[in-house]
TISEDREN-325551 format. One record per residue (C-alpha): residue number from 1; chain; x, y, z. Coordinates in steps of 0.2 Angstrom, whole numbers. Example, Ala and Ser with C-alpha at 12.3 -4.5 7.8 and 13.67 -1.06 7.14 Angstrom:
n 1 chain A xx 62 yy -22 zz 39 $
n 2 chain A xx 68 yy -5 zz 36 $
! end
This chain:
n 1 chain A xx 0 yy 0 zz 0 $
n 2 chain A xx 6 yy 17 zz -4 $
n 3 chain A xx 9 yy 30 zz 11 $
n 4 chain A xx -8 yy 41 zz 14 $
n 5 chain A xx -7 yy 57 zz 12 $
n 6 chain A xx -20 yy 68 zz 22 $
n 7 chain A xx -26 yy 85 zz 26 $
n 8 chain A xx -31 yy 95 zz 41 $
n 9 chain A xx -43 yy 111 zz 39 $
n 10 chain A xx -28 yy 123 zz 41 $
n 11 chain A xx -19 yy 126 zz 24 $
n 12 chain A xx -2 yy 129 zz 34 $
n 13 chain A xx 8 yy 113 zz 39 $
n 14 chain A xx 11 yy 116 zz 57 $
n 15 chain A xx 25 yy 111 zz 66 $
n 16 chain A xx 31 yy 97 zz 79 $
n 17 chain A xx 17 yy 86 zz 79 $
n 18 chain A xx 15 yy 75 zz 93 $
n 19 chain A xx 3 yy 61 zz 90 $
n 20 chain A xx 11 yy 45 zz 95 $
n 21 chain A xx 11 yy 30 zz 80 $
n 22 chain A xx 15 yy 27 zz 63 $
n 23 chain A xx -3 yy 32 zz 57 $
n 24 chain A xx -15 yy 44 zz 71 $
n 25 chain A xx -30 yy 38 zz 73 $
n 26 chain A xx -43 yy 50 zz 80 $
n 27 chain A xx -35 yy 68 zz 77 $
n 28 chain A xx -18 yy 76 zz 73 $
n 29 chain A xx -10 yy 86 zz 90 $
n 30 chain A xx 3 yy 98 zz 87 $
n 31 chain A xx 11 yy 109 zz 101 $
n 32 chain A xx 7 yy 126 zz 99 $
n 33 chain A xx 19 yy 132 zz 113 $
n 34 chain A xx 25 yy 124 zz 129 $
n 35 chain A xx 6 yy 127 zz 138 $
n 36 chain A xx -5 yy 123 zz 122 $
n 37 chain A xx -8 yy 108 zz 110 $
n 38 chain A xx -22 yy 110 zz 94 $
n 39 chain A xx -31 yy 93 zz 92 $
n 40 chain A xx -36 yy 93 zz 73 $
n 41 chain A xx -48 yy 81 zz 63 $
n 42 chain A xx -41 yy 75 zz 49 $
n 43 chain A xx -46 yy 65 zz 33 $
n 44 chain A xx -35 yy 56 zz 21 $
n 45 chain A xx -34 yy 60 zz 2 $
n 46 chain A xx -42 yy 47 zz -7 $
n 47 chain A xx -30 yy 40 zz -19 $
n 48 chain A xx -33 yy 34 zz -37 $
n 49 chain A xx -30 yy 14 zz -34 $
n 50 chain A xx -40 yy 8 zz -21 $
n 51 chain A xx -35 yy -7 zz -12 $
n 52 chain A xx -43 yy -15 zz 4 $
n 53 chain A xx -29 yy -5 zz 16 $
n 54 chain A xx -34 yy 11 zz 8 $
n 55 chain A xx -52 yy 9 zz 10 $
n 56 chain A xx -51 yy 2 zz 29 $
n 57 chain A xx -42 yy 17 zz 32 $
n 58 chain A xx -56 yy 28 zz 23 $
n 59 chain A xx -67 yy 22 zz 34 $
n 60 chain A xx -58 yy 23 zz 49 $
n 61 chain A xx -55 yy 41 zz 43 $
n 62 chain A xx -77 yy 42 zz 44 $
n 63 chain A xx -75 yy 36 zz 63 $
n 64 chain A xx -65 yy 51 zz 65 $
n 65 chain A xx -80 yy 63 zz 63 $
n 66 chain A xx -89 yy 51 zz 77 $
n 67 chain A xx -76 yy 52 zz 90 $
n 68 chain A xx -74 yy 69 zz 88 $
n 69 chain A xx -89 yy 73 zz 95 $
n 70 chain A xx -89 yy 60 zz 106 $
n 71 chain A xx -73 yy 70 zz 113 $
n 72 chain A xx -81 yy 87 zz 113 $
n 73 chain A xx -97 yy 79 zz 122 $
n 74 chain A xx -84 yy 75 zz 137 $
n 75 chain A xx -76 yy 90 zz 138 $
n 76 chain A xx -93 yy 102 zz 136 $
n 77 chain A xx -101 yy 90 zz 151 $
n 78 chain A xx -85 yy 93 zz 162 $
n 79 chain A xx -83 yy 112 zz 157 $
n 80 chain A xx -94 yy 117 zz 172 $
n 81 chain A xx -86 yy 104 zz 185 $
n 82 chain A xx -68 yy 105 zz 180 $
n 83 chain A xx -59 yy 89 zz 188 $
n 84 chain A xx -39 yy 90 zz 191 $
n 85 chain A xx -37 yy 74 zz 183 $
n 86 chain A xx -46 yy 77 zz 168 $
n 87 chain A xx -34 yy 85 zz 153 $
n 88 chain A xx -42 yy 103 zz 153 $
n 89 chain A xx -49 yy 110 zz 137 $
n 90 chain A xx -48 yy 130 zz 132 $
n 91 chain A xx -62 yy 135 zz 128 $
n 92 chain A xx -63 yy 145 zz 113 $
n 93 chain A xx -75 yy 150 zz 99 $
n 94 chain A xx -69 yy 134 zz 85 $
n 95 chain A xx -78 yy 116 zz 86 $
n 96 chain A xx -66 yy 112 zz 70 $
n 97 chain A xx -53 yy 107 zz 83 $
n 98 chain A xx -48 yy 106 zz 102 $
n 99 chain A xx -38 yy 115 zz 111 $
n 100 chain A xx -28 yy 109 zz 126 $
n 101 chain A xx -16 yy 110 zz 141 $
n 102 chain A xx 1 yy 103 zz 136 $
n 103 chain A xx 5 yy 89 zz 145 $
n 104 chain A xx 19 yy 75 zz 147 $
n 105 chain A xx 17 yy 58 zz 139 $
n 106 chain A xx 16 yy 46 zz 157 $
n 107 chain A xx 28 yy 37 zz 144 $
n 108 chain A xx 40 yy 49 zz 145 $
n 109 chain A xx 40 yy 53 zz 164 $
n 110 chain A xx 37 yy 38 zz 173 $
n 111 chain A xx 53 yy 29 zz 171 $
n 112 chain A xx 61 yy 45 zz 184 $
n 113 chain A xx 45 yy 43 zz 197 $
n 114 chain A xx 48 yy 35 zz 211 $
n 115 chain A xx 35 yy 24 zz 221 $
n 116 chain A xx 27 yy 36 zz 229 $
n 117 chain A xx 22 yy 47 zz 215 $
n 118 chain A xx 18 yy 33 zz 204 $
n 119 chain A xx 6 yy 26 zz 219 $
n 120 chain A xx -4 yy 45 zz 218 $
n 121 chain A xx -2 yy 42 zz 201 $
n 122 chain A xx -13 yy 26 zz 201 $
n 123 chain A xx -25 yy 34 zz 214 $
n 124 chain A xx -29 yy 50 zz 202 $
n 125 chain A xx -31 yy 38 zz 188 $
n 126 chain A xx -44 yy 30 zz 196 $
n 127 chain A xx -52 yy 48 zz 203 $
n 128 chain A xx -52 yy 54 zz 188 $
n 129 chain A xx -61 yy 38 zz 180 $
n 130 chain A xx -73 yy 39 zz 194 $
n 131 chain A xx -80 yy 58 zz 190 $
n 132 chain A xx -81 yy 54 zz 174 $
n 133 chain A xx -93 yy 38 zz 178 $
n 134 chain A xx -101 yy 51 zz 190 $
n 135 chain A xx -104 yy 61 zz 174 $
n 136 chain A xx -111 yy 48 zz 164 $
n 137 chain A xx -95 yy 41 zz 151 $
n 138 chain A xx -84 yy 29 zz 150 $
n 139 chain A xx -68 yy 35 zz 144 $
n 140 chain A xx -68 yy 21 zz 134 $
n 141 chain A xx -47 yy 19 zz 130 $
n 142 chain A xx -39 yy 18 zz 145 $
n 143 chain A xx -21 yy 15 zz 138 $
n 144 chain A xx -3 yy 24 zz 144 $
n 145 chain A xx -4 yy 32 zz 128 $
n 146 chain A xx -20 yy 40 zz 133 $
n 147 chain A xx -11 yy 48 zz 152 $
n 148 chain A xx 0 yy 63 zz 155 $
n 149 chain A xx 6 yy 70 zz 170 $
n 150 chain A xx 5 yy 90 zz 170 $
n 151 chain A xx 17 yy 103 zz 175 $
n 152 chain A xx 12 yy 100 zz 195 $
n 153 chain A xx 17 yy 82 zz 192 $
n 154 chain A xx -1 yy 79 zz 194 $
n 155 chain A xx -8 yy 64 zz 182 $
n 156 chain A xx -22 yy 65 zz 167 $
n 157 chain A xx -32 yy 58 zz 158 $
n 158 chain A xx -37 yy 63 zz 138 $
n 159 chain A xx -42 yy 57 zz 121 $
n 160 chain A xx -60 yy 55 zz 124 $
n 161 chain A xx -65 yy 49 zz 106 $
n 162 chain A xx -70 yy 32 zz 112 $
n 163 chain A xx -81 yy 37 zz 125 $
n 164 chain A xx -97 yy 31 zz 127 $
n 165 chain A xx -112 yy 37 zz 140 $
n 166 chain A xx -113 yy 25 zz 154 $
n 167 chain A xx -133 yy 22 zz 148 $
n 168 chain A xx -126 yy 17 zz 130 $
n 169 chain A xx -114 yy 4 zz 140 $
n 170 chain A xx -129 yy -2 zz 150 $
n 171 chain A xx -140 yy -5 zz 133 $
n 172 chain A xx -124 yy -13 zz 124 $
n 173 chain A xx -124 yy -27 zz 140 $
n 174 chain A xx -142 yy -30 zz 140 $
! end
């Protein structure tokens, strides 16, 4: 299969993107500065020679839509009861994209945390996963890939695009 080629809404390439993977899978993030990230929908460039690779990921690309709004359902529910655990959103006046605090890949940082922090770490993972049941989602994609620890040392979780509303969940089991 030949490389994909894709397009954001911006006609500008920004720079240093930092989605994790060989191919992003529910939005582009690039770092705007050291405080703010832009998460970007994105759709890939249909080529001329269609093969089954290229049409599973044009289709993945129309799941894209989906978990973006499944994503700004989360953060407009917790925009009035802001949770310390919870990647916080700015708000601003654009739906075509997200944007976010900076935070640092668990990744990246957990290797130089010692027990202690690592233990709070666990014990904010499961607050925040709480609040948002108390809110009525499921995050959905609980993953390392998905945690950040913020400039406080303090851990988060984001990437809402697989989140589902806790009635939905209940449906789906019954």
């Amino acid at each position: 299969m030949a490389k994909l080629k894709f397009i954001t809404p911006f006609l500008n390439k920004l720079d240093h993107c930092l989605s994790i993977g060989q191919a992003p899978s529910q939005g582009l993030v690039y770092a705007l500065d050291r405080d703010i990230v832009i998460k970007l929908p994105f759709q890939y460039i249909i080529p001329d020679d269609l093969d089954d690779d290229v049409i599973f990921y044009i289709n993945h690309g129309v799941r894209r839509f989906v978990a973006k709004e499944r994503e700004l359902a989360v953060y407009d529910a917790a925009a009035n009861r802001r949770h310390p655990n919870i990647a916080r959103r700015l708000k601003v006046d654009s739906s075509d994209c997200l944007f976010l605090e900076r935070l640092q890949p668990l990744e990246q940082t957990w290797g130089n945390a010692d027990e202690t922090i690592r233990h709070r770490w666990v014990r904010e993972l499961l607050d925040g996963i709480s609040w948002l049941e108390e809110l009525g989602f499921t995050q959905g994609d609980i993953a390392v890939r998905n945690l950040a620890v913020d400039s406080s040392n303090h851990l988060k979780l984001f990437d809402f695009g697989s989140a589902t509303t806790n009635t939905i969940m209940i449906m789906q089991r019954t």
